[in-house]
Short mmCIF file of the C-alpha atoms (twelve columns), coordinates in Angstrom:
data_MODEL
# 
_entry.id   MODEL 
# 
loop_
_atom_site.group_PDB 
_atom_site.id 
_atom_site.type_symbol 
_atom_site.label_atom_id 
_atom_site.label_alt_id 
_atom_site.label_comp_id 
_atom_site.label_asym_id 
_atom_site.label_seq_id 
_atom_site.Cartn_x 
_atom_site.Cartn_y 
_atom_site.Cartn_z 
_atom_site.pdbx_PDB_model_num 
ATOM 1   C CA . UNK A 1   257.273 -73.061 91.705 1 
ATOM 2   C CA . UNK A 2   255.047 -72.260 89.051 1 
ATOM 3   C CA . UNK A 3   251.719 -70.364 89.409 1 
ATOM 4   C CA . UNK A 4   248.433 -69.433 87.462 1 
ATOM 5   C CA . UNK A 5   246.324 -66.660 88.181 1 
ATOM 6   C CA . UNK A 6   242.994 -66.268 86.222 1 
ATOM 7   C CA . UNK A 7   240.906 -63.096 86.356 1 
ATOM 8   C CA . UNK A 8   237.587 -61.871 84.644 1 
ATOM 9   C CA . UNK A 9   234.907 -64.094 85.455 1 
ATOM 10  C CA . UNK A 10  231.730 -62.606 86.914 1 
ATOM 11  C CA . UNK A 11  227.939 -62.655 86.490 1 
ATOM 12  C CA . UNK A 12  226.499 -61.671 82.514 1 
ATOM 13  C CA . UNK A 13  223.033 -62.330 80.794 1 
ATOM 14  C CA . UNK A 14  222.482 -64.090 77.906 1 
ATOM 15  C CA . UNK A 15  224.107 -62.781 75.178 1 
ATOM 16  C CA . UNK A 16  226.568 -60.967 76.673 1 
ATOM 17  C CA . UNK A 17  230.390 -61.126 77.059 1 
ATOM 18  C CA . UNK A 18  233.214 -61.678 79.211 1 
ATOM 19  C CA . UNK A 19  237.131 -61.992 78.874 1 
ATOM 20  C CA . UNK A 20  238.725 -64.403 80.774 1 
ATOM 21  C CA . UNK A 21  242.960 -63.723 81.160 1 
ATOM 22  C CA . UNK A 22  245.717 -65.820 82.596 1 
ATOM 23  C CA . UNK A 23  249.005 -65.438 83.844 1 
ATOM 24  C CA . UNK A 24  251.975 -67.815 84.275 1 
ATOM 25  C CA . UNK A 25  254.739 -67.047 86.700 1 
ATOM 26  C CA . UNK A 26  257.807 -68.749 88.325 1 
ATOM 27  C CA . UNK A 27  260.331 -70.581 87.300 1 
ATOM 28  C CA . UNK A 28  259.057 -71.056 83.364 1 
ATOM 29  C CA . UNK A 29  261.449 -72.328 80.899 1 
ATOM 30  C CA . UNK A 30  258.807 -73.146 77.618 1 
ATOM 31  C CA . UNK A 31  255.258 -72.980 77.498 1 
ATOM 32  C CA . UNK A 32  253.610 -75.505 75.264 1 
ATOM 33  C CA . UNK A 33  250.230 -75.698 75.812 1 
ATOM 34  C CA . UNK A 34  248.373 -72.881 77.348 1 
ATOM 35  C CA . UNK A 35  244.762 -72.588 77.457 1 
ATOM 36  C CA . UNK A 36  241.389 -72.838 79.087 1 
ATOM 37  C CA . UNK A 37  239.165 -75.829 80.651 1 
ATOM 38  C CA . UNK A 38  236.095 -75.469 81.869 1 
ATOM 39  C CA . UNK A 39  233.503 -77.460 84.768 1 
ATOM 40  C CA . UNK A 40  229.551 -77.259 85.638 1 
ATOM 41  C CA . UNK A 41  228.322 -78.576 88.561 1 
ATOM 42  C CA . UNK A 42  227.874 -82.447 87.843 1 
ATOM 43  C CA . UNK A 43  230.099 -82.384 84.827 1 
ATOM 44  C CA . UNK A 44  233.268 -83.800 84.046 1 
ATOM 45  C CA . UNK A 45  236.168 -81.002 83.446 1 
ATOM 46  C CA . UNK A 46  236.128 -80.428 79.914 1 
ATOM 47  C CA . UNK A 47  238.756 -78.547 77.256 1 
ATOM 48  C CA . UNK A 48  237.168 -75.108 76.212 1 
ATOM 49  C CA . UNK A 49  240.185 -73.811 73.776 1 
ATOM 50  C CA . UNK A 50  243.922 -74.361 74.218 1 
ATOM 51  C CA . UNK A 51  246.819 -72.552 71.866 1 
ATOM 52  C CA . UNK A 52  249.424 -74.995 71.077 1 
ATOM 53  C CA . UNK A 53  253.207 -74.017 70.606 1 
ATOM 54  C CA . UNK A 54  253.743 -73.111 66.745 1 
ATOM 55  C CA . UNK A 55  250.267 -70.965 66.866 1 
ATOM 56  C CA . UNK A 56  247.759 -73.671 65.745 1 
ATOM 57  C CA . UNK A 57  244.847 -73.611 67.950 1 
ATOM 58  C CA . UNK A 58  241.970 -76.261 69.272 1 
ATOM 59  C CA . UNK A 59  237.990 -75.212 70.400 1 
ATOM 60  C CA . UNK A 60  235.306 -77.149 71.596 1 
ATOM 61  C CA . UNK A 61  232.626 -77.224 69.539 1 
ATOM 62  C CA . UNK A 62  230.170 -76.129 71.215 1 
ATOM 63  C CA . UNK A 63  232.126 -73.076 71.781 1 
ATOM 64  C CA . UNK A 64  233.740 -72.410 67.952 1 
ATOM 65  C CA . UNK A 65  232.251 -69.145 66.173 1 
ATOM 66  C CA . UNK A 66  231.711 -67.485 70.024 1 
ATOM 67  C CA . UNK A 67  235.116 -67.903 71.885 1 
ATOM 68  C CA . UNK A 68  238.585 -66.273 70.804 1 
ATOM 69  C CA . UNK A 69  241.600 -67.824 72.463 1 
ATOM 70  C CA . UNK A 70  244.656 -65.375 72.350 1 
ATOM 71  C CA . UNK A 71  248.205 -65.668 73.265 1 
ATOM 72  C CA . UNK A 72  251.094 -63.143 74.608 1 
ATOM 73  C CA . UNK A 73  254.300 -65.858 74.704 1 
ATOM 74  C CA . UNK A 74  256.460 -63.214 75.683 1 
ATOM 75  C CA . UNK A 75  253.832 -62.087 78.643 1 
ATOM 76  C CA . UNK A 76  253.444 -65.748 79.663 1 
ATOM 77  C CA . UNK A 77  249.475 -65.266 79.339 1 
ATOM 78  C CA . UNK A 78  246.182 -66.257 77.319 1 
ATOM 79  C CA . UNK A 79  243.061 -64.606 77.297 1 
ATOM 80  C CA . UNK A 80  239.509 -65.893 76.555 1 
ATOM 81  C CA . UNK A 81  237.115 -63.604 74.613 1 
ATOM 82  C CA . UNK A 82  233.736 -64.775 75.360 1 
ATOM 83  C CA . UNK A 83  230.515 -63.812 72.960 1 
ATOM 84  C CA . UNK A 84  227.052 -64.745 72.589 1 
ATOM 85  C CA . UNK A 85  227.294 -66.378 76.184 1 
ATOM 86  C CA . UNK A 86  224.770 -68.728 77.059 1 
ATOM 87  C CA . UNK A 87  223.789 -70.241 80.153 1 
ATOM 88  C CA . UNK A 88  224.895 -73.314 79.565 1 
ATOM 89  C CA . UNK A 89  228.710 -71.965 79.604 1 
ATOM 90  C CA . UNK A 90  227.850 -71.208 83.120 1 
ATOM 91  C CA . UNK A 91  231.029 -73.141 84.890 1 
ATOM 92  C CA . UNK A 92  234.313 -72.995 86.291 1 
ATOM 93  C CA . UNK A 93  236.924 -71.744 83.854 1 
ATOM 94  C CA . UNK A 94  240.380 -72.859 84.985 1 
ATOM 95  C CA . UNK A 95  243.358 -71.847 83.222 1 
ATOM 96  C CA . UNK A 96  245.746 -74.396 81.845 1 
ATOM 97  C CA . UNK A 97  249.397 -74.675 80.772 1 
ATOM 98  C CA . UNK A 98  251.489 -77.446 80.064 1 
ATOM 99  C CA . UNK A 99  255.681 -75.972 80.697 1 
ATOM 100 C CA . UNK A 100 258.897 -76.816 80.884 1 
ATOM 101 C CA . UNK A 101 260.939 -75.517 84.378 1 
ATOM 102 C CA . UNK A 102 264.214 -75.357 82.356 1 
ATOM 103 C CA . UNK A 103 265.908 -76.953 79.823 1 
ATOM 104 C CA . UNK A 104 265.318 -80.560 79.035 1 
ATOM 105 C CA . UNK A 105 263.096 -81.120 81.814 1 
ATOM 106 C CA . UNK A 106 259.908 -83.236 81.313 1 
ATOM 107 C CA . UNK A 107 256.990 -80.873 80.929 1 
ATOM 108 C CA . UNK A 108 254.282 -80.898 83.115 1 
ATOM 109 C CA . UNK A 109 250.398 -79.820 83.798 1 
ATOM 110 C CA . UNK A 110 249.383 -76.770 85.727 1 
ATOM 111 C CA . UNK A 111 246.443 -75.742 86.292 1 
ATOM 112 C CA . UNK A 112 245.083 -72.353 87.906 1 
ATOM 113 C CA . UNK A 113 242.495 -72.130 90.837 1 
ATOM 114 C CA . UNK A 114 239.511 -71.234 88.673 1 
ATOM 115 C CA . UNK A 115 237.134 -68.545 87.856 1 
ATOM 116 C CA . UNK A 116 233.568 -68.192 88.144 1 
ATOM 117 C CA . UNK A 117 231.820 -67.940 84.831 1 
ATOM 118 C CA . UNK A 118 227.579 -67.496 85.185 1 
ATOM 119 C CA . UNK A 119 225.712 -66.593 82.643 1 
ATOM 120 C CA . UNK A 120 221.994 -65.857 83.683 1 
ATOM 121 C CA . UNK A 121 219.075 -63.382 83.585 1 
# 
């Protein structure tokens, strides 16, 4: 049984900033993937940043310049650093990993139950 618990969303004006962390527990053998997805009301989910195994990183654009993904492999978690928030990045975030439950097992998707992100005056 794996698990992922986000924390840090809450309500910030325009401008402002929020940090968004994750953690993975359970029975975790490798972490690949690990990252951060996002959905608005009426939206399709879509990929915010994710940190790939091997350190390379991926952004939306819309995002690039204003977000910082970080990783702690040895923690299991990644955090989100959030500036210049605008409303539009007013959505779900949902934490992300794609892991391994032991050795030369097939990888699979988890995903966490989601935080509220709103950005508004």
């Amino acid at each position: 049984q794996v698990h992922l618990v986000e924390s840090g969303g809450g309500l910030v004006q325009p401008g402002g900033s929020l940090r968004l962390s994750c953690t993975a527990s359970g029975n975790i053998f490798s972490i690949y993937t690990m990252g951060w997805y996002r959905q608005a009301p009426g939206k399709q989910r879509e990929l915010v940043a994710v940190s790939i195994s091997g350190g390379s990183t991926n952004y939306a654009d819309s995002v690039r310049g204003r977000f910082t993904i970080s990783r702690d492999n040895a923690k299991n978690t990644v955090s989100l650093q959030m500036n210049s928030l605008k409303p539009e990045d007013t959505a779900v975030y949902f934490c992300y990993a794609d892991l391994s439950e032991g050795r030369g097992l097939v990888p699979y998707d988890y995903w966490g139950q989601g935080t509220q992100v709103t950005v508004s005056s």
